[in-house]
C-alpha positions, 0 to 999 in steps of 0.5 A: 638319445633325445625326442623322435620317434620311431617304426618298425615293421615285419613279416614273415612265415612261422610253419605256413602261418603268417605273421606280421608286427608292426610297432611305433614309440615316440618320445619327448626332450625328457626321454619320456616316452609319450606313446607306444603302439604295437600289433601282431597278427597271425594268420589261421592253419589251413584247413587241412591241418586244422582238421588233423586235431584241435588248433590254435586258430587266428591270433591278434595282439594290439599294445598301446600305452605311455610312460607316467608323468607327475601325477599320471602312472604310466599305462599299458593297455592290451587287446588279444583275440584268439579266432576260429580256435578248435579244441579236440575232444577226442571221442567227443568231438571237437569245441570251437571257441573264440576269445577277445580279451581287453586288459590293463595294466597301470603302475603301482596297482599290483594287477592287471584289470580285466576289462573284457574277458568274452568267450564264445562257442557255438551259441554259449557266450561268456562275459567277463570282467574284474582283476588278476593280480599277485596274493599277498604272502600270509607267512602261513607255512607250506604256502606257495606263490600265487596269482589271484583272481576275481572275475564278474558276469552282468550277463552271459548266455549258455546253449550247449548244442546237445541241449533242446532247451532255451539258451539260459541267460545268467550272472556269475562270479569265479574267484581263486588262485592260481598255484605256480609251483603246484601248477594248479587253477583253483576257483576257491568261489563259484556263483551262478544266478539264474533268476531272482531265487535261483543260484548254483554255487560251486568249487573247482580246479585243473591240476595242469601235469606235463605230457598228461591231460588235465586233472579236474575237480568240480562240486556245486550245489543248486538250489530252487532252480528251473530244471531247464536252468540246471539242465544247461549248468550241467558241465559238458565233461562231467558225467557224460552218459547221465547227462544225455541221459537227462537232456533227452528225458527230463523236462519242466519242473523245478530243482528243489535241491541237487548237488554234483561231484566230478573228480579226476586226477591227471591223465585219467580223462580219456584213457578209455576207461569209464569213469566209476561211482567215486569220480562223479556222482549226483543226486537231484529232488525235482517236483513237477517235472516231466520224465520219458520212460521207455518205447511208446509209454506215455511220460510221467508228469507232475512227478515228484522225486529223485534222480541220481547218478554214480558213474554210468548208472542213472536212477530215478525214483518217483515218488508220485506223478500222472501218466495221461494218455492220448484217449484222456484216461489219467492213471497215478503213478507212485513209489515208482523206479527207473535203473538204468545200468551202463549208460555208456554202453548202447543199447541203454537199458532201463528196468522200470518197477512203478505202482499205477491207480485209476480206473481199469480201463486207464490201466489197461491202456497204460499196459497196451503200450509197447514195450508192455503190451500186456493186452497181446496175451488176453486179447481184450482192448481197453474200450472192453 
């Protein structure tokens, strides 16, 4: 009823988890109030239910503001961390993650100011500032109430831990909406600079239904990007088995041009059933890059040409690239094809059909390479 202040604090115990909330507010002779501080904790499951499936892992929340007075708005602020979080993945593992996340919030703007949005696995780490707010209404028919957003990175490191390239520092923005009838999370703008040149651009959302697995949309398109660069980009959940595939086996060189498409409805991840050629597809044009083959085949370097993939099938087609073996013989490979059928189903099975110049002896040791072999049925080396 007048000036003073007051306190407040408590713990308990929430399904075996810890909480405790502590909170103070004062105020002046007007009723304002001058200060306002609160904080709640809660404390990390177990171990043992934490290995049982994906888990929510320590929360911290801190509030602190004050009521405006002549020219100054009244404040909120907020800082919220999420520590020692797991998402389940199912067949694929699990995804640790850690969130910290500084916001706020001041009458009249109309949004809430991002401050810090930092959002860390493994040795990815994401950086993040900008603003998320109410859209205005345009009076276009059909148009739902949404949330929009529009978040910047001045730096960011991706790693992805199946990956043996460089962690990839980048700057990106993400801009959209968020549909609330329509429970859909759309990125309307995505952009990813790796370089002075290089730039992947791209659109996506989540279509969030009850009791179902997210449904995910995801197209981007790369231009002159380093293959490690793109190797990095590639999504985690977006063509598995072709994505492994490229990771272990293309290396160096440059992305002339690529685009990837990945498209699922509701439920549809994770059912057990692969995904066909219409739900993710993609096609790279690389130049000077290095591809494996198969067993003991020296790799292909400096080639030129295009790998595709449409659901589990991977193929590559060479335009023109070297083979040079341990003795220092250089064979040219050109007009060159490498299918691989079912990359979802061990063992992975390739048939390679390539044409090869040089000298015989080049040749000859090119074919003595297992999985050819070829020189076991003449008997001759390549020194003959």
């Amino acid at each position: 009823s007048g000036p003073g202040g007051m306190e407040l604090s408590s713990d308990a115990d929430i399904d075996g988890r810890a909480l405790t909330i502590a909170a103070s507010a004062s105020r002046d002779k007007t009723r304002r109030v001058t200060a306002l501080a609160a904080s709640v904790e809660i404390a990390q499951t177990g171990a043992a239910a934490a290995a049982s499936g994906g888990t929510l892992g320590a929360i911290a929340l801190k509030l602190a503001g004050s009521e405006g007075s002549g020219e100054n708005a009244s404040q909120l602020t907020a800082s919220l961390s999420f520590a020692g979080s797991v998402l389940d993945l199912g067949s694929r593992g699990s995804l640790p993650a850690d969130v910290d996340l500084d916001a706020t919030l001041v009458a009249g703007a109309n949004k809430i100011q991002v401050d810090r949005l930092q959002v860390r696995t493994g040795r990815s780490s994401f950086d993040f500032a900008g603003s998320i707010g109410p859209k205005p209404a345009t009076g276009t028919a059909g148009e739902e109430p949404s949330y929009r957003y529009d978040l910047t990175s001045d730096h960011s490191t991706l790693a992805p831990s199946e990956s043996s390239e460089p962690a990839l520092d980048f700057i990106a923005r993400v801009a959209g909406v968020y549909q609330t009838r329509s429970r859909k999370l759309i990125a309307e703008q995505i952009g990813i600079r790796s370089g002075a040149a290089s730039e992947a651009l791209g659109t996506a959302s989540v279509e969030f239904a009850r009791g179902k697995v997210p449904g995910i949309s995801v197209a981007f398109n790369v231009h002159d990007m380093p293959v490690s660069h793109v190797k990095q980009l590639w999504p985690w959940f977006s063509a598995r088995n072709a994505r492994l595939w490229v990771l272990k086996n293309l290396f160096g060189g440059r992305v002339v041009d690529a685009s990837l498409q990945f498209q699922v409805v509701p439920g549809r991840l994770g059912n057990g059933i692969p995904l066909s050629s219409d739900e993710v597809f993609g096609r790279f044009q690389i130049e000077g890059s290095r591809f494996d083959t198969a067993g003991h085949i020296p790799p292909i370097r400096d080639a030129v040409g295009v790998v595709e993939f449409h659901g589990n099938d991977v193929d590559v087609a060479l335009s023109s690239g070297n083979v040079y073996m341990a003795s220092g013989r250089t064979v040219a490979a050109s007009n060159g094809t490498l299918k691989i059928k079912a990359a979802n189903r061990p063992p992975v099975i390739g048939a390679l059909d390539i044409d090869v110049a040089g000298e015989a002896s080049a040749i000859a040791e090119l074919a003595s390479y297992e999985p050819i072999n070829a020189m076991r049925h003449v008997g001759l080396l390549p020194d003959d």
